[in-house]
KEKE-3310 file (N, C-alpha, C; in steps of 0.2 Angstrom, whole numbers, plus 5000, padded with zeros to 4 digits):
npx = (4901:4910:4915:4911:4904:4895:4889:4878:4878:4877:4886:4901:4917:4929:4945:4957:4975:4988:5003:5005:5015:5022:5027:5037:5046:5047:5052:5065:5071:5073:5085:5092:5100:5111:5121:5122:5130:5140:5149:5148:5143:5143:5137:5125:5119:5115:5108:5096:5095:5088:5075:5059:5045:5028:5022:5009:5003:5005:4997:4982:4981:4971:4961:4955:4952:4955:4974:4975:4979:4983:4994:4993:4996:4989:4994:4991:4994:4999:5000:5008:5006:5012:5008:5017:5033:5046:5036:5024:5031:5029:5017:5008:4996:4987:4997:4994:5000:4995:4993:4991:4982:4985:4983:4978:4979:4976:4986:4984:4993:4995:4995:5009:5016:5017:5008:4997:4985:4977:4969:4961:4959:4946:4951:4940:4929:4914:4911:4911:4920:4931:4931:4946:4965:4978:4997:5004:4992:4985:4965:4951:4935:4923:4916:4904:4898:4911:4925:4936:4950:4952:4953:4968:4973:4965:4970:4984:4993:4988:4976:4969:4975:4965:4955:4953:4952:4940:4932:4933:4935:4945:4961:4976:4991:5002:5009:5014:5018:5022:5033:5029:5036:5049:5046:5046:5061:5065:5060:5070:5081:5079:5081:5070:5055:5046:5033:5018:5006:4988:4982:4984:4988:4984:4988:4988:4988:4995:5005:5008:5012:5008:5010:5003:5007:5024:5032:5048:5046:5049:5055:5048:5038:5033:5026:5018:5009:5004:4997:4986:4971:4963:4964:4960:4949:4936:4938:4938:4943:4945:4948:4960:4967:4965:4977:4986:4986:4992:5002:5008:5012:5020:5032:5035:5041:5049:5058:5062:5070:5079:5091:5100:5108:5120:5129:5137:5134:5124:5114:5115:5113:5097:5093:5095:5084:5075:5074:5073:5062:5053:5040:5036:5025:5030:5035:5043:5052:5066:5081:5083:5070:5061:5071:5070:5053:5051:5060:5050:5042:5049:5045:5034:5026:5022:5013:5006:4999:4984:4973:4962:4949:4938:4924:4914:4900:4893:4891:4875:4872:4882:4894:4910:4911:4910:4901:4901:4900:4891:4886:4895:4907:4908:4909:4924:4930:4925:4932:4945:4948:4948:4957:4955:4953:4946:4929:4924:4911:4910:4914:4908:4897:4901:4907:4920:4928:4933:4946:4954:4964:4970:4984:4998:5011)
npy = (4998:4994:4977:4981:4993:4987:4982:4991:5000:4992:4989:4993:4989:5000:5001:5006:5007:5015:5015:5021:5028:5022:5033:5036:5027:5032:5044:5042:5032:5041:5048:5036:5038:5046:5032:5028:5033:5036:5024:5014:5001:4986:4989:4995:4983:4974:4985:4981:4967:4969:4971:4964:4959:4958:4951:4959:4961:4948:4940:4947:4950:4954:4959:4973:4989:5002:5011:5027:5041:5054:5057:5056:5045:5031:5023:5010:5008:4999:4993:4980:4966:4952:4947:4940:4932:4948:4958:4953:4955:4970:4974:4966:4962:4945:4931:4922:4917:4921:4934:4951:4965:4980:4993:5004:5014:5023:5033:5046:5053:5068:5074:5081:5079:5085:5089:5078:5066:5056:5044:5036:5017:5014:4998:4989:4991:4985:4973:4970:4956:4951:4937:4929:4927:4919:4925:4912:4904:4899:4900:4910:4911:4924:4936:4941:4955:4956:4960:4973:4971:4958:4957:4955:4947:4935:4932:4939:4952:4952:4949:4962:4970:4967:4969:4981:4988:4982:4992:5005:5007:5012:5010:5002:5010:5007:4995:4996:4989:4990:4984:4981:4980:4984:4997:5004:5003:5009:5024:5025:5025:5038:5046:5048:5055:5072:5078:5085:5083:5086:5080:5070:5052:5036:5019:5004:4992:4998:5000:5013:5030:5046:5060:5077:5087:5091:5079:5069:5056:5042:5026:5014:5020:5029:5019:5013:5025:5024:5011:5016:5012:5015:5025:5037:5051:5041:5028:5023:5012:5022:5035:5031:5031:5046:5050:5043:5050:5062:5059:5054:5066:5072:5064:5064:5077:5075:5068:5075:5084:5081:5079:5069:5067:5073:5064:5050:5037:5038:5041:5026:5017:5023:5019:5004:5000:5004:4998:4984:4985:4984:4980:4976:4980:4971:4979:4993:4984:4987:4995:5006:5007:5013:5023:5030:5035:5040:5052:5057:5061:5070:5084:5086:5091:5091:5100:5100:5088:5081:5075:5062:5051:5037:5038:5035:5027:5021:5005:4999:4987:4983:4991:4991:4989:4996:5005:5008:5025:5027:5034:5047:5041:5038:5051:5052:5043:5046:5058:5057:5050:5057:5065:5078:5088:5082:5085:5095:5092:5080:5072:5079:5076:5062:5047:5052:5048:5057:5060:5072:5084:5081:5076:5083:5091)
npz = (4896:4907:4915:4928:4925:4920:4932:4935:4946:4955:4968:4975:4982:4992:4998:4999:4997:5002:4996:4984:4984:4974:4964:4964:4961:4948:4948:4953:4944:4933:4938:4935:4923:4923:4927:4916:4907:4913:4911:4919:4918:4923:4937:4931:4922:4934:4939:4930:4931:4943:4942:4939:4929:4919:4907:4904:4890:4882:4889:4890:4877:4861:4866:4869:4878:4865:4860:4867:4855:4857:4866:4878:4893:4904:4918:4928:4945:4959:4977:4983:4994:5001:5015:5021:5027:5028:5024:5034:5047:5045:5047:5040:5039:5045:5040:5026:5017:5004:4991:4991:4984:4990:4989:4976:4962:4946:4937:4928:4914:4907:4891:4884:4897:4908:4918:4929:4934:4950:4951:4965:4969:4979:4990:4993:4986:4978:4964:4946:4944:4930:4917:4918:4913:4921:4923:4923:4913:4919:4921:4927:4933:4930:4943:4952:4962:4971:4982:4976:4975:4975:4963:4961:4968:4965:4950:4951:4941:4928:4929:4936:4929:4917:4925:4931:4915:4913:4921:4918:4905:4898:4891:4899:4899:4906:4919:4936:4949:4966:4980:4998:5008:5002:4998:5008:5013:5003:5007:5018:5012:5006:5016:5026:5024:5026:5033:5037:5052:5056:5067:5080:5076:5079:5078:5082:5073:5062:5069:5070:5077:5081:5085:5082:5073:5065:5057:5054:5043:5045:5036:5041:5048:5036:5030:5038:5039:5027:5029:5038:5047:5054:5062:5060:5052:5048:5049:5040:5025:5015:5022:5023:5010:5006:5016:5010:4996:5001:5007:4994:4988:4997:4996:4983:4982:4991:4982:4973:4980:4984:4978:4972:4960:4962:4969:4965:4974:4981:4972:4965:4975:4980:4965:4965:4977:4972:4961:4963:4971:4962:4952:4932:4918:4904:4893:4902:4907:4910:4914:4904:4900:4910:4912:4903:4901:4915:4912:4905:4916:4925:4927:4932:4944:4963:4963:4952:4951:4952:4964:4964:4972:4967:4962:4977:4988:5002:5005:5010:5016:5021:5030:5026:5016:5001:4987:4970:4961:4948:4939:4940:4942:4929:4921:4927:4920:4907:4906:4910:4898:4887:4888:4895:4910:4926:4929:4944:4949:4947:4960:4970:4983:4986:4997:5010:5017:5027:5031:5026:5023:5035:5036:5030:5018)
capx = (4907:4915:4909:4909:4899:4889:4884:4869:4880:4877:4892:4909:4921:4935:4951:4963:4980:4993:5008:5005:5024:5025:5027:5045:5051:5047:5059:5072:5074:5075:5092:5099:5103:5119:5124:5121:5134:5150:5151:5147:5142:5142:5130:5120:5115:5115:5101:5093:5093:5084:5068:5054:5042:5026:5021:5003:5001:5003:4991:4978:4978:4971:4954:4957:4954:4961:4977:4974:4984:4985:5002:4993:4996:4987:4998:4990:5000:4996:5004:5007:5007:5011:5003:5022:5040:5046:5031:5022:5035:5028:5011:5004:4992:4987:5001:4991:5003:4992:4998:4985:4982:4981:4983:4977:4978:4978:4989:4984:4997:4992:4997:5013:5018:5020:5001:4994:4979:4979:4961:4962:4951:4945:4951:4935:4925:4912:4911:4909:4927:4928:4936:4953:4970:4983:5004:5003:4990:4976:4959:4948:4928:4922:4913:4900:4897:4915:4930:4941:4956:4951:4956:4976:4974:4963:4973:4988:4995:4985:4967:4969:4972:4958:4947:4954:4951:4932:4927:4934:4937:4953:4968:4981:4996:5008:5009:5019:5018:5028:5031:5027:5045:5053:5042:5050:5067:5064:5059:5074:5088:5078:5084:5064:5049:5044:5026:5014:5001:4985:4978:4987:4987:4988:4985:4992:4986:4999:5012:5009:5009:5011:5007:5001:5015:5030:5039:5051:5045:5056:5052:5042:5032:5029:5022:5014:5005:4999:4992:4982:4963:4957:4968:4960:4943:4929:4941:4938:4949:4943:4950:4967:4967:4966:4980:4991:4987:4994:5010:5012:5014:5025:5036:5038:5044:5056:5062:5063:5073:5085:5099:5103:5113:5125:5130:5136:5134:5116:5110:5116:5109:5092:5090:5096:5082:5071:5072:5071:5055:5046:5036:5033:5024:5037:5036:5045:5057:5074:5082:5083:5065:5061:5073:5064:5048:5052:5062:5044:5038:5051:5044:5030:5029:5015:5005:5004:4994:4975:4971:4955:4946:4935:4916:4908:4895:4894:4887:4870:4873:4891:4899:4914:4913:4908:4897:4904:4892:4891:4886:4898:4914:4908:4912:4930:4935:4927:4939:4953:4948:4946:4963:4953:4955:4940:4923:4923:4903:4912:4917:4904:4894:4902:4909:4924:4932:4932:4953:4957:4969:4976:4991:5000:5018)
capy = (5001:4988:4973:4985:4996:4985:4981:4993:5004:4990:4990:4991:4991:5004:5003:5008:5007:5019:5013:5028:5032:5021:5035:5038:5023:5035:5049:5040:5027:5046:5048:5030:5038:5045:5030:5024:5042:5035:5019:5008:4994:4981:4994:4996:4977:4973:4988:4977:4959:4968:4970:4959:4961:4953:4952:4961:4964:4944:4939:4949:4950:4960:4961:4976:4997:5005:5016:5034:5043:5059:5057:5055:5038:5028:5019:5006:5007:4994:4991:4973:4964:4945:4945:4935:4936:4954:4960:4951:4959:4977:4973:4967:4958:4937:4927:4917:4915:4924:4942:4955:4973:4984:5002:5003:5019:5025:5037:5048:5056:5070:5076:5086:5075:5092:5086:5071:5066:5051:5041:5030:5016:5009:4992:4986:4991:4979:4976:4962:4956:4949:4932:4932:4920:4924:4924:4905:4902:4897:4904:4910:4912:4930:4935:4947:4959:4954:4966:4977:4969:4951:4953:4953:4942:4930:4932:4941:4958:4954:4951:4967:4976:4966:4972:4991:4992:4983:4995:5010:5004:5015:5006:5004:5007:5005:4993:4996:4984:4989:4979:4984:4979:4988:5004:5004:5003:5015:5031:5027:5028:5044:5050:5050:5059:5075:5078:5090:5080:5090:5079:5063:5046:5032:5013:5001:4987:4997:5003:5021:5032:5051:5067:5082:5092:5092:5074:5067:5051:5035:5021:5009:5027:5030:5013:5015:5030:5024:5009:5015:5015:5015:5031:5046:5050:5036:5022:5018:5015:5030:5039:5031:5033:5052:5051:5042:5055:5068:5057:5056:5071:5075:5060:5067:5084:5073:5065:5080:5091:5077:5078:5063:5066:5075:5059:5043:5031:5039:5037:5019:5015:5022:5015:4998:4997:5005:4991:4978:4985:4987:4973:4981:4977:4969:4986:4995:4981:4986:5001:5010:5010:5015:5030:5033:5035:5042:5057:5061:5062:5071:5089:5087:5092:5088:5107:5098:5082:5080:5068:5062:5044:5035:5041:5029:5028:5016:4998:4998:4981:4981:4999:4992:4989:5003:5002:5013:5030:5026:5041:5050:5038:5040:5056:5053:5038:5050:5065:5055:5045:5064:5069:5082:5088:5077:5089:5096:5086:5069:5069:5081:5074:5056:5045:5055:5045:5064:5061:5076:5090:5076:5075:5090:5090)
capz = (4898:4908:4918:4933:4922:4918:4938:4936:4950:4961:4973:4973:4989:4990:5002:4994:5002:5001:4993:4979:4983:4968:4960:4969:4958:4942:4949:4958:4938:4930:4940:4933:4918:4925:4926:4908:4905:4917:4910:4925:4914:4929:4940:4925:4921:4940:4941:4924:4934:4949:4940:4939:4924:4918:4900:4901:4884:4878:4892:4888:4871:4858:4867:4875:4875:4863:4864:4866:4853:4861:4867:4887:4896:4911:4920:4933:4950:4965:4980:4984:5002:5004:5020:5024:5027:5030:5024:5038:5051:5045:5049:5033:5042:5043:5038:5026:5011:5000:4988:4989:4981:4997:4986:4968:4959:4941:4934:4920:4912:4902:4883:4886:4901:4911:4923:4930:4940:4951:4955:4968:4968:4984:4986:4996:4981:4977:4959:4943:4942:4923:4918:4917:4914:4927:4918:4924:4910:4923:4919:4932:4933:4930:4948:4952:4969:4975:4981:4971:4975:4973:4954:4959:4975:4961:4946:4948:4935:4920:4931:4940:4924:4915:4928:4931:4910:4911:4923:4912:4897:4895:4889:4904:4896:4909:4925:4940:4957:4972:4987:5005:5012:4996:4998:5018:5012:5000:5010:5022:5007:5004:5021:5026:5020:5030:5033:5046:5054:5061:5073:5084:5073:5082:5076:5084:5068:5057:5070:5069:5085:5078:5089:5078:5074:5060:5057:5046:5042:5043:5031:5046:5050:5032:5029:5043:5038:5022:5030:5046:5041:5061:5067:5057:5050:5050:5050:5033:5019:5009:5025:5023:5004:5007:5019:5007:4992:5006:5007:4990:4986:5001:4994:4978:4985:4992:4979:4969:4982:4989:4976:4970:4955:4964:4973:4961:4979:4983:4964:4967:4982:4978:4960:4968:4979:4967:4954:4968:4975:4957:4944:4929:4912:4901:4892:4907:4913:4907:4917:4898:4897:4914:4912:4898:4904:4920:4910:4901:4921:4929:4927:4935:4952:4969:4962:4945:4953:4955:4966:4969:4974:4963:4967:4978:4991:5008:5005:5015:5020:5024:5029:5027:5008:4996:4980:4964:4959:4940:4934:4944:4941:4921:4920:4929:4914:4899:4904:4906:4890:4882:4890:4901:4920:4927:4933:4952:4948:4946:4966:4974:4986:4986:5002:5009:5022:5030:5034:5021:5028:5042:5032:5022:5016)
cpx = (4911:4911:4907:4904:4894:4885:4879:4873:4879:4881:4900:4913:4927:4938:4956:4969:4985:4999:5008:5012:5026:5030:5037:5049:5053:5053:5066:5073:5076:5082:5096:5100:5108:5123:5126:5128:5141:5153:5152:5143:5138:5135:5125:5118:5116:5108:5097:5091:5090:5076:5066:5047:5036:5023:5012:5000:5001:4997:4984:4975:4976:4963:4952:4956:4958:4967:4976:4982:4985:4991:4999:4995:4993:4990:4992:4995:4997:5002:5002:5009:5006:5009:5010:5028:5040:5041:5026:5024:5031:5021:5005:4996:4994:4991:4998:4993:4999:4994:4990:4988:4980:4981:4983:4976:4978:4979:4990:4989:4996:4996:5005:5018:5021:5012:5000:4988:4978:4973:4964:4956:4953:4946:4945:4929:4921:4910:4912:4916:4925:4932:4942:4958:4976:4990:5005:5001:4984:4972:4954:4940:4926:4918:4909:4901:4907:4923:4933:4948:4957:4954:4962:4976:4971:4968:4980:4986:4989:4977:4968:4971:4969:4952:4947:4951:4942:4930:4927:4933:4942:4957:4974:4987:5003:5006:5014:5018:5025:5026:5032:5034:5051:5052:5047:5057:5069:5064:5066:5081:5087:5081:5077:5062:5047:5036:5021:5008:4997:4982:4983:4985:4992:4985:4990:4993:4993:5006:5013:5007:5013:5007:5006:5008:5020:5032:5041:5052:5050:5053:5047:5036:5027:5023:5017:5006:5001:4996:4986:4975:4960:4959:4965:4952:4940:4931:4940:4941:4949:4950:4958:4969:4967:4974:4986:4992:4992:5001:5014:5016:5021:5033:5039:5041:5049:5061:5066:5068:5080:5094:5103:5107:5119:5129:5130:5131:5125:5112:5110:5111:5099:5089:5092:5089:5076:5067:5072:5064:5049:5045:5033:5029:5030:5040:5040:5052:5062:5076:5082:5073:5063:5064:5069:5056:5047:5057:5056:5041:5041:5049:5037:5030:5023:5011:5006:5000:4988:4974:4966:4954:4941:4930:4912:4902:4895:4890:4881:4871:4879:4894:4906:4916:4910:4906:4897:4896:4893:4892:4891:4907:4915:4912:4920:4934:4935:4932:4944:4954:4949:4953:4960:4954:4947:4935:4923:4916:4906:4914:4913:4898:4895:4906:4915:4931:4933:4941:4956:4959:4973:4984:4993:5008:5021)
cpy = (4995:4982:4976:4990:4997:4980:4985:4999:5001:4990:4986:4993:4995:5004:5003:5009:5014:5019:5016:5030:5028:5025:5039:5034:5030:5040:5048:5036:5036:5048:5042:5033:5040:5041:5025:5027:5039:5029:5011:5003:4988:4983:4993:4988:4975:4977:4983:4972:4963:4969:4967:4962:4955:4955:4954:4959:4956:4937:4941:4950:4956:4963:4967:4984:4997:5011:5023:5036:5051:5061:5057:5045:5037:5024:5016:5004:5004:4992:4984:4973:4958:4942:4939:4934:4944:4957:4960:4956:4968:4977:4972:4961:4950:4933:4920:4915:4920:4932:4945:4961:4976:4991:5002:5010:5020:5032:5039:5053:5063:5072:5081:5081:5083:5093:5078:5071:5059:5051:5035:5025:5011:5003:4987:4987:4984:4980:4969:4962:4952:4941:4934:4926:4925:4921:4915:4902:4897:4903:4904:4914:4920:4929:4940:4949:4955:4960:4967:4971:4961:4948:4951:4947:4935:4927:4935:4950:4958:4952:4957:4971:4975:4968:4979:4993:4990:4988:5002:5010:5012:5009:5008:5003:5004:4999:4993:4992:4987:4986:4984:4986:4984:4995:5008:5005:5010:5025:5029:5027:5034:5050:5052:5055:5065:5077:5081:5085:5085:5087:5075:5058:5041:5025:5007:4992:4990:4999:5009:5022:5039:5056:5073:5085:5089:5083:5072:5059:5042:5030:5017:5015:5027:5025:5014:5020:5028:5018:5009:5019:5017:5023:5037:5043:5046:5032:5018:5017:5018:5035:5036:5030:5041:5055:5048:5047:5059:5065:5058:5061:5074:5069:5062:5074:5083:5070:5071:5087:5087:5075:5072:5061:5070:5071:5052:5038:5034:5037:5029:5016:5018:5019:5008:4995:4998:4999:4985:4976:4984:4981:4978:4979:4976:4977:4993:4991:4981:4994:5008:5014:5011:5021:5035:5036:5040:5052:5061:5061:5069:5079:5090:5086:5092:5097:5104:5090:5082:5075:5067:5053:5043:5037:5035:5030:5021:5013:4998:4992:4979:4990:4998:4988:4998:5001:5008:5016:5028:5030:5046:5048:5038:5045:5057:5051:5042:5056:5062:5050:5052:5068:5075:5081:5085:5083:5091:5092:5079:5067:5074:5076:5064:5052:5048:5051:5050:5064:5067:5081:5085:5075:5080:5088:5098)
cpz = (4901:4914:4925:4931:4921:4925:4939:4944:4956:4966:4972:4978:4987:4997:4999:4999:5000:4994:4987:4978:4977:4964:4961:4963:4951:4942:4949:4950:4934:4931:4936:4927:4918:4924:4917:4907:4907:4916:4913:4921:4919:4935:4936:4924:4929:4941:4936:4930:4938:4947:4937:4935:4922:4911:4900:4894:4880:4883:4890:4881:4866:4860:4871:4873:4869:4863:4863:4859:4852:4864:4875:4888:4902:4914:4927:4941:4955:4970:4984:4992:5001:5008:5024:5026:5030:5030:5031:5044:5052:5047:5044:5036:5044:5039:5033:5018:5004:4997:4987:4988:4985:4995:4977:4964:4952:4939:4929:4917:4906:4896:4885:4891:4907:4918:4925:4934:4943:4953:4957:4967:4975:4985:4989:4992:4979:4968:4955:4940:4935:4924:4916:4917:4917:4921:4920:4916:4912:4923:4925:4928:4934:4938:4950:4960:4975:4975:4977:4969:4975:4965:4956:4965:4969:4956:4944:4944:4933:4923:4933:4937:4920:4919:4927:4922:4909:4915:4922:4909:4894:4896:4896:4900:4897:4913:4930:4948:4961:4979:4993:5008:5009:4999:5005:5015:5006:5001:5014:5017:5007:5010:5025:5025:5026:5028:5039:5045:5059:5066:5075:5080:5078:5080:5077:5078:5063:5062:5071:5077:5085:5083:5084:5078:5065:5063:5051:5046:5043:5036:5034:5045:5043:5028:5033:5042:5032:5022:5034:5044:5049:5064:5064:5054:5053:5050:5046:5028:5016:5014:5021:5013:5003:5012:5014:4998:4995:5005:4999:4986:4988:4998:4988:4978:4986:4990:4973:4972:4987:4985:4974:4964:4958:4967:4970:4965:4980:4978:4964:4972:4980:4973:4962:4971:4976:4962:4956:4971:4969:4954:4942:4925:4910:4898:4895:4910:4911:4911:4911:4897:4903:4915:4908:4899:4911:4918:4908:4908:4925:4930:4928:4942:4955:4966:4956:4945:4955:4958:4968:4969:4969:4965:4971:4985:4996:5005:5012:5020:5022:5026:5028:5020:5005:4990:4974:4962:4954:4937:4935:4940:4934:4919:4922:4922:4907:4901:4904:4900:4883:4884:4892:4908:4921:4932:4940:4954:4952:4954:4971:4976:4987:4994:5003:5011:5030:5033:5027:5026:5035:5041:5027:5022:5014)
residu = (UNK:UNK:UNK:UNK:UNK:UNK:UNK:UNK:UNK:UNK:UNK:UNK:UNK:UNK:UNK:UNK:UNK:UNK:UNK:UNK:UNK:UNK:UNK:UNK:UNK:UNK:UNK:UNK:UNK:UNK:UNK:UNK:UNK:UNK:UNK:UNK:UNK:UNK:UNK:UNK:UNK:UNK:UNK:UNK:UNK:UNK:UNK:UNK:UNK:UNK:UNK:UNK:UNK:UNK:UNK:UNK:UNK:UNK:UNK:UNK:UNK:UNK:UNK:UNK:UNK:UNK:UNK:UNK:UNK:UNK:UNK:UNK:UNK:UNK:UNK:UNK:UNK:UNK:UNK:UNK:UNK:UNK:UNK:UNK:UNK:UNK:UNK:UNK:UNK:UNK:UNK:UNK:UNK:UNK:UNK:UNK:UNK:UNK:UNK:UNK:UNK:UNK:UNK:UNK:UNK:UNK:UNK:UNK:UNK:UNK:UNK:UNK:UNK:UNK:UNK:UNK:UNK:UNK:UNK:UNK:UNK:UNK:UNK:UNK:UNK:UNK:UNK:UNK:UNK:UNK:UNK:UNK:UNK:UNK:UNK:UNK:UNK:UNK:UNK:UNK:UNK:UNK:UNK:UNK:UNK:UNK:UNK:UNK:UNK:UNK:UNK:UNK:UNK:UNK:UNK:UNK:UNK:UNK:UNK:UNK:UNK:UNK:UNK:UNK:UNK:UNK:UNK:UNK:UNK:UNK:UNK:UNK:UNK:UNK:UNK:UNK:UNK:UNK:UNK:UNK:UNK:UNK:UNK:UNK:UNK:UNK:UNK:UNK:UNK:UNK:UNK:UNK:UNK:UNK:UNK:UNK:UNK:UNK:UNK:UNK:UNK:UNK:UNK:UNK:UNK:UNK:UNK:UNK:UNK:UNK:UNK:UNK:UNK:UNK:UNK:UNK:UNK:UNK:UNK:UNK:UNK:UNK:UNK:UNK:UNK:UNK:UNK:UNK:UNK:UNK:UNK:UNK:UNK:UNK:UNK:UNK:UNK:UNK:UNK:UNK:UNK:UNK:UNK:UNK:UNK:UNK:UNK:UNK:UNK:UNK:UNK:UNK:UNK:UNK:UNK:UNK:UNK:UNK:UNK:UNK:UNK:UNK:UNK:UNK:UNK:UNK:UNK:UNK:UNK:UNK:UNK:UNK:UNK:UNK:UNK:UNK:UNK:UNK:UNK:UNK:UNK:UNK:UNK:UNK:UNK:UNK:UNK:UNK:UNK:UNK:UNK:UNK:UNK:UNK:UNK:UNK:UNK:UNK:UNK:UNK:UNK:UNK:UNK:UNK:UNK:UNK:UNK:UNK:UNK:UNK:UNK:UNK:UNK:UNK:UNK:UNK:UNK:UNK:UNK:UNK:UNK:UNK:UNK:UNK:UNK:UNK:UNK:UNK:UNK:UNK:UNK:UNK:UNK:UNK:UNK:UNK:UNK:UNK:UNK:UNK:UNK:UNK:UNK:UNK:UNK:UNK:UNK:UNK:UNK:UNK:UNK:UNK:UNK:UNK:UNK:UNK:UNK:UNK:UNK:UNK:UNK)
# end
């Protein structure tokens, strides 16, 4: 299956971060087609130059899954942290120059475009990253028993969708990055995100410090929330991968009931930071094709999304890595390779984080 596949089910780390509101970018591009309509011209290639695109598909090559022709799509969404500048400010951690994938999910899109199911995959997974050559055109050594998220911190895009397909082996056929600092600016154009919280989260590592009850989110908070792994559950990142499902949902509720075609400057303002905050595949990076795309999404709403976490199991000698269930995580990549809902089997009895229901929308 893939070179994770082929670690014998030995270990694979999952922290998975948040930053899932990617899926806000899809919504909020669905709106800039208005503007194509009123002849803002200058708006319109303005939104163009703000996005940032990497050519997956001549990196990688032709050595790769093939595509479904079922009419579903997988898109690849990761949320980036520079770990510097603004970033830094928001509590991206150690200032150590370095760009890591602190939320990794993939988004299957089904046949119809009317469902989806998003699996997160832990980014503390331990697992056999493949070789790879970054858009540079530097070649890195394949590596065995090492995190999830080492592919994009190693190689960038095109390792971190060469590994997401070795340990599938489904074809990604999108890619979407957004940044931490974007993501923040993003919820506060929105007018913030509203969200009940059943217990008190407080973590002082992301910033967060919420008392049970009803809020409406700001941009810092909801940052906050999708990165705080100490404040809820077992303090693991599974917990906070469960707590950022809980957002996205709430996020997309939001973006679906906020009205933004009724309001040229709001459409503005949103797609502006939209197409600031995202790196797409080159496939994606023109606001035409992003509209496009984003129109085959928009009729799916938070009760038409499965979300689950990839199957893993605690690392005996580390509890703060995770080691992927094989047989378990199989079952998830053949239904979405078969364009099925993925088995209630495929995620019974696997590590939880136990932060489910901490966060509803």
């Amino acid at each position: 299956m893939s070179a994770e596949g082929n670690g014998k089910g030995r270990r694979r780390k999952p922290r998975s971060k948040g930053r899932k509101g990617l899926l806000i970018t899809a919504w909020v591009a669905a709106g800039i087609v208005v503007l194509g309509g009123t002849g803002a011209g200058y708006l319109y290639f303005k939104l163009n130059g703000n996005i940032k695109s990497v050519d997956i598909d001549q990196v990688l090559g032709s050595e790769r899954p093939a595509k479904a022709d079922n009419g579903s799509e997988n898109i690849l969404v990761l949320g980036s942290d520079t770990r510097s500048g603004s970033n830094k400010k928001l509590g991206g951690g150690t200032d150590d120059g370095s760009a890591r994938s602190d939320t990794a999910m993939i988004i299957h899109v089904y046949e119809g475009h009317k469902k989806a199911t998003v699996v997160s995959i832990p980014r503390d997974t331990l697992i056999d990253r493949p070789e790879c050559t970054d858009t540079d055109g530097k070649e890195h050594d394949a590596a065995s028993d090492v995190m999830f998220n080492s592919a994009y911190t190693t190689g960038g895009a095109p390792c971190a969708v060469k590994t997401v397909e070795s340990m599938t082996d489904i074809r990604m056929d999108h890619y979407m990055e957004v940044d931490f600092s974007g993501f923040e600016k993003l919820v506060d154009e929105l007018g913030g995100v509203t969200v009940t919280t059943t217990k008190n989260i407080k973590d002082t590592d992301s910033h967060l410090d919420l008392k049970a009850g009803t809020h409406e989110l700001t941009g810092a908070q909801a940052l906050g929330l999708v990165r705080t792994r100490h404040g809820v559950g077992d303090g693991s990142d599974l917990g906070r991968i469960q707590l950022q499902q809980a957002f996205i949902k709430a996020l997309v509720k939001q973006v679906k009931s906020v009205g933004v075609l009724t309001s040229p400057k709001k459409l503005y303002d949103l797609a502006n930071t939209a197409t600031k905050a995202v790196t797409t595949d080159s496939d994606l990076g023109s606001v035409n094709s992003l509209v496009s795309f984003a129109s085959g999404l928009q009729h799916i709403s938070p009760s038409d999304m499965t979300m689950v976490t990839m199957p893993v199991r605690y690392d005996p000698a580390n509890p703060n890595r995770v080691i992927v269930q094989e047989t378990k995580a199989k079952q998830i990549w053949t239904a979405l390779e078969n364009d099925r809902a993925i088995p209630k089997s495929a995620t019974e009895g696997t590590a939880t984080g136990e932060a489910r229901g901490v966060v509803t929308s």
